[in-house]
N, C-alpha and C positions, 0 to 999 in steps of 0.2 A: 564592104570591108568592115568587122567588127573594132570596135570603138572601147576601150576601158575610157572611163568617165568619174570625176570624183566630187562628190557633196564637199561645196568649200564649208561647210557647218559643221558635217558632222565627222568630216574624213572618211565616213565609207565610200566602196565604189559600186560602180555597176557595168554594166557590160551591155553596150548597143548590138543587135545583130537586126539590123532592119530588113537585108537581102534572106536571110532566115521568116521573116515576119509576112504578116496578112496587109493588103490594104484594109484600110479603114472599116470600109463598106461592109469586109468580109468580115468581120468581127458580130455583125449585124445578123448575120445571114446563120451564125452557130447559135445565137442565142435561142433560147425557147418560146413562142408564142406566150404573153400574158394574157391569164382570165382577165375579161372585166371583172371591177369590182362593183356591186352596191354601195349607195350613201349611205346605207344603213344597214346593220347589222345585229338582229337580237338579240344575239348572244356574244357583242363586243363587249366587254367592258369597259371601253373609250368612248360608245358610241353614247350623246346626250337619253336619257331618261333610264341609262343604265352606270349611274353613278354609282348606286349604290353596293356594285361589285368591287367597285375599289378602294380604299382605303382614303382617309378626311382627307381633302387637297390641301397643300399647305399654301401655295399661291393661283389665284385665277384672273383672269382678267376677262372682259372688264368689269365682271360680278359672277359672284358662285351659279347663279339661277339662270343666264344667258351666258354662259362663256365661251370666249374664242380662244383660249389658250388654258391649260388645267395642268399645277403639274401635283403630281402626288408620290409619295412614299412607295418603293417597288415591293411589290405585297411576298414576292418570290424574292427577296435581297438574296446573294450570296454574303454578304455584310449585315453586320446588325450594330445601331449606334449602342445598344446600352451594354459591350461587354470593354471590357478593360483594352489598353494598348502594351499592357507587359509583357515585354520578351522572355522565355523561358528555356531551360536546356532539355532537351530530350539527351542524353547520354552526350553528345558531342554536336547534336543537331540545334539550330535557334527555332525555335516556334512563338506563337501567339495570337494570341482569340483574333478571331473574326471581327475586326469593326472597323466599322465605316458606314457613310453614309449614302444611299444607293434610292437617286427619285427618278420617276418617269416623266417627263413633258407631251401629254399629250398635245399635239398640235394644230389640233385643226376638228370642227366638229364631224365633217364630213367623212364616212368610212375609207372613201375612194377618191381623197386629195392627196398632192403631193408638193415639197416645196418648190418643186418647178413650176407647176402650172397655179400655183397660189398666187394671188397680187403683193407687191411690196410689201402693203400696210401690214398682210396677215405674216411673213416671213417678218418684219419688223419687231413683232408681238411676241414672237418665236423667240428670236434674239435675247431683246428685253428680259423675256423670263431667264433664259439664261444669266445673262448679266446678273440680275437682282437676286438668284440663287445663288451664284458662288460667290456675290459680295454675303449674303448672309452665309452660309457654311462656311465661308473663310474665318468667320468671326469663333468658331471651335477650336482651342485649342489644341484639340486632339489630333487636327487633322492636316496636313503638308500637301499635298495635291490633291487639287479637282477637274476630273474629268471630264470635258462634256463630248458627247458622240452621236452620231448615228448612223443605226444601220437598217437600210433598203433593201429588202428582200431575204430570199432565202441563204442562197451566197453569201452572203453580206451577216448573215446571223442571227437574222430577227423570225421571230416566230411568229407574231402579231402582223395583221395590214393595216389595220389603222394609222395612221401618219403618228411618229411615235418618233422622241429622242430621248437620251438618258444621261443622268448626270450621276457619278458616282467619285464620291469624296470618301479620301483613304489616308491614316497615319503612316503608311511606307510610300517612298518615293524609290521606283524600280530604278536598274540600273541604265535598260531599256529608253527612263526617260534624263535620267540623272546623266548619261554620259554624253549627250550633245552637249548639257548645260557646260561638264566643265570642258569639254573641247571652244565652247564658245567665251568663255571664262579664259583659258589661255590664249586665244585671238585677239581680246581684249585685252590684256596684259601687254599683247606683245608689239601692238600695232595701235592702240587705243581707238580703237572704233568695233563698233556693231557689225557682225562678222554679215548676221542676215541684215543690215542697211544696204550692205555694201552687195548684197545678192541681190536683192532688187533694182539697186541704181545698175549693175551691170546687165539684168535681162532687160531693163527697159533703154538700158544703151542698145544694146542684139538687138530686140524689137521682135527675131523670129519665132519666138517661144509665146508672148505674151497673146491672151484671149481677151481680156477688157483691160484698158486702162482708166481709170477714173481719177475724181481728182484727189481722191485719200487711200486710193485703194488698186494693188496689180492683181490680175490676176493671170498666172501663165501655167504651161506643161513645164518645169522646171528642168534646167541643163541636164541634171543627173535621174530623171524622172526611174523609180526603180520597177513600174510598170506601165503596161499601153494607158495613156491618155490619163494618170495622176496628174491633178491639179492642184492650183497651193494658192492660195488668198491672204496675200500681205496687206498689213496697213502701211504706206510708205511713210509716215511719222513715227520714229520709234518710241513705243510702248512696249514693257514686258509682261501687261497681264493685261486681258480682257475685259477685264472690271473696270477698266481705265477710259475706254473709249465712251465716247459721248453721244446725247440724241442724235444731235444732226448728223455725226456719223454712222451711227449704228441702221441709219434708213438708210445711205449709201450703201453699207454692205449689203445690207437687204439686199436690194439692187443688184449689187455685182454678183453676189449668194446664186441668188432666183435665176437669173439670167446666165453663172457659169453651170450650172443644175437643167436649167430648160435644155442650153444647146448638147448636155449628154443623154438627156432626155428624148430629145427627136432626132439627132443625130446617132447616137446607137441602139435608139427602141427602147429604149427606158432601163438601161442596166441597174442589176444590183452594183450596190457601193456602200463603202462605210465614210463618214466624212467626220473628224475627228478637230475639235479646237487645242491648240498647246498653246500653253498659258503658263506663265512662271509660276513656282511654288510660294508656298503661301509666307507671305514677309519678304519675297523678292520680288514686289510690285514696283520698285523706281530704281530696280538694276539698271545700267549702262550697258550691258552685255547679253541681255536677254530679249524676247522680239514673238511677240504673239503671233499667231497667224493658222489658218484653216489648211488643213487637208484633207481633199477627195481623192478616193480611192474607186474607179471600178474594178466591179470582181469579173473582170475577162482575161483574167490569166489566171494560173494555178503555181504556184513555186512550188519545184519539184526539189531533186534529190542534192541536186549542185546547190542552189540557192540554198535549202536549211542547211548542207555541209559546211559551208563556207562562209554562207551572210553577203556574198559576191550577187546580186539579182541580174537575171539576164532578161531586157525588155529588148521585144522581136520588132517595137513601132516606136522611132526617135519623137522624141518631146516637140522637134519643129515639122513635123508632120502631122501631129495628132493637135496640134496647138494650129495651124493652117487648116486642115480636117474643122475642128469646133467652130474656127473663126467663120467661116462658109456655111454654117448650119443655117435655114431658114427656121427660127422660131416660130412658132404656130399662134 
């Protein structure tokens, strides 16, 4: 029986039709065989002793000349830091230069690594850089959100195989992201509490959604998941930005990271995915009402003509099926 289903965050819904949908397996069975890849690539520009195709790194670890983490300036920006942020009118229309600021993290020396099958320490390292870039960008005044993302494959958006994330920092904050904010902004008002605290504490009362629990960290196929097998990584202390969380926790997420990545990894053959950080905008880092946290995305479904019509997503595989499905996966 189809199911309407509602995001207590952000008030969208979506639409369960599980008797419409694939088992699990069978999701596995459309995807396309992956080439191997090589460690090494001569013509990567991520790959080590071809540095010099990319642009100065601005941070490396754990030294420029051996690194296991690089990240650098995106050579191809659609953004560029040094134009203006002035708005302008075209006749009735708002415009305004391109800027922002748009780097790559490369992640890993390896052509043909992935953060699933990477150990902690090197997913840790990954982190970290993130962390310690958007606490610096943040420090621009020009800039209101930072993005950080990545995307797995072709599907998923990436051109490049090298194990690759990106971070891109912009003076407009979309409406896209800005309208959770204030749907979670009137939760808060209305109720005085953290609208996502209280999403956690209830999936980890359910218990049926949830793929790891940890001791700082959920992670589950969430109630309203608005595709097959979306997963979402909370920190259960509430934090509204990223830049907040600490050593000994940021090796937890590792952790939970790696490990929610492994089981869609060997569980559906390694799909493409985009896995996106939300993080509050910049100067709402000790809101009350805002609540950091990860979301994975596999690209095994397509939204078609009903979903962009309406914004309504219809997932054919319930969040407690694909959340039992991951829990089951033998990691390798």
């Amino acid at each position: 029986m189809p199911e309407f289903r509602q995001n207590k965050a952000t008030k969208e819904w979506v639409i369960l039709t599980p008797e419409r949908g694939k088992r699990p397996v069978d999701f596995v069975k459309n995807l396309p065989p992956r080439k191997p890849l090589p460690a090494y690539k001569d013509d990567c520009p991520f790959c080590p002793k071809n540095e010099h195709l990319t642009l100065e790194p601005i941070y490396t670890y754990p030294s420029p000349d051996r690194w296991q983490v690089r990240v650098v300036p995106n050579k191809y920006a659609a953004l560029q830091p040094s134009l203006a942020t002035t708005r302008s009118w075209v006749g009735s229309f708002l415009s305004a230069k391109g800027f922002g600021i748009a780097e790559v993290v490369i992640e890993h020396p390896r052509h043909d690594n992935t953060p699933a099958l990477m150990t902690v320490d090197e997913v840790t390292q990954v982190l970290k850089a993130y962390r310690q870039r958007q606490i610096e960008i943040s420090k621009n005044e020009k800039i209101n959100l930072v993005t950080i993302f990545r995307n797995h494959g072709a599907r998923a958006g990436t051109s490049l195989e090298h194990p690759h994330s990106q971070i891109i920092a912009t003076p407009i904050v979309p409406p896209h992201v800005r309208y959770p904010m204030e749907q979670a902004l009137q939760y808060y008002d209305q109720f005085g509490r953290c609208v996502y605290c209280e999403m956690v504490e209830e999936e980890l009362r359910q218990e049926e959604r949830i793929i790891i629990d940890s001791q700082n960290f959920a992670a589950f196929c969430p109630f309203a998941s608005r595709s097959p097998f979306e997963c979402r990584i909370y920190p259960k202390m509430h934090k509204a930005s990223f830049i907040l969380i600490d050593d000994e926790e940021i090796v937890e997420l590792a952790s939970v990271l790696r490990e929610t990545l492994a089981r869609l990894y060997f569980g559906l053959n390694n799909p493409d995915y985009n896995y996106i950080i939300r993080s509050a905008t910049i100067g709402d880092h000790d809101t009350r009402h805002l609540h950091w946290y990860m979301v994975i995305i596999p690209k095994i479904a397509t939204p078609a003509g009903f979903e962009i019509g309406s914004g309504i997503y219809i997932n054919t595989t319930s969040p407690e099926e694909a959340a039992r499905f991951l829990r089951e996966v033998e990691i390798k």
